[in-house]
N, C-alpha and C positions, 0 to 999 in steps of 0.2 A: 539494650535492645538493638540487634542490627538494624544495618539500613534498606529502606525498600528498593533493590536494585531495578535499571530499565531493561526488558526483554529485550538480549540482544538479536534474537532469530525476527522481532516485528520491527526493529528499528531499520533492519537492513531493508527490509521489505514495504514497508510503511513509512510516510512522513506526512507529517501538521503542517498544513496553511497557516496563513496569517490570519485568516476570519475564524481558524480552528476544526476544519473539517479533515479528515484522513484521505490520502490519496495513497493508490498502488500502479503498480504499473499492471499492463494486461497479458495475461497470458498468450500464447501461442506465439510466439515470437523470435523463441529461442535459437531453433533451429529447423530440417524440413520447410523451407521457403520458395523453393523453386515451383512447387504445383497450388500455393496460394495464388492468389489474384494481389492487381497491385491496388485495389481500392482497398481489398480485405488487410493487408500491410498498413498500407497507409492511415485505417483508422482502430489499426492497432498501438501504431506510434504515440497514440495521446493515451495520456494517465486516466483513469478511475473514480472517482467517486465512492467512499464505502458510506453507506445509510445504517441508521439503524441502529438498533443492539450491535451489533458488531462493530459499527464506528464508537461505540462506548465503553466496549469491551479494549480498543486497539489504543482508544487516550488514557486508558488508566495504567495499561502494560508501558507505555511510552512516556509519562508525567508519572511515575508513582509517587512523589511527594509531595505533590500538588494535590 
């Protein structure tokens, strides 16, 4: 039986805390920054939060052996 590989497209995207919850970083951020605001930047710099089904969905694609 093979093994359960980790999703690499969520690994790049996604990481685990140490209390175990999934962080992302935030969109808009990439590029087009000159007609943003610098508050709007500024608190786009801080990481994410995922809740949810979707944070259950992102620990099992990221620990599949676990």
């Amino acid at each position: 039986m093979p093994k359960q590989k980790t999703h690499k497209g969520m690994k790049r995207r996604f990481k685990i805390t140490a209390s175990g919850k999934a962080t992302h970083r935030k969109s808009s951020r990439g590029h087009l920054l000159s007609h943003k605001g610098a508050k709007r930047k500024r608190n786009l710099r801080a990481g994410g939060l995922v809740c949810g089904a979707e944070a259950k969905i992102i620990m099992d694609a990221l620990r599949p052996g676990a």
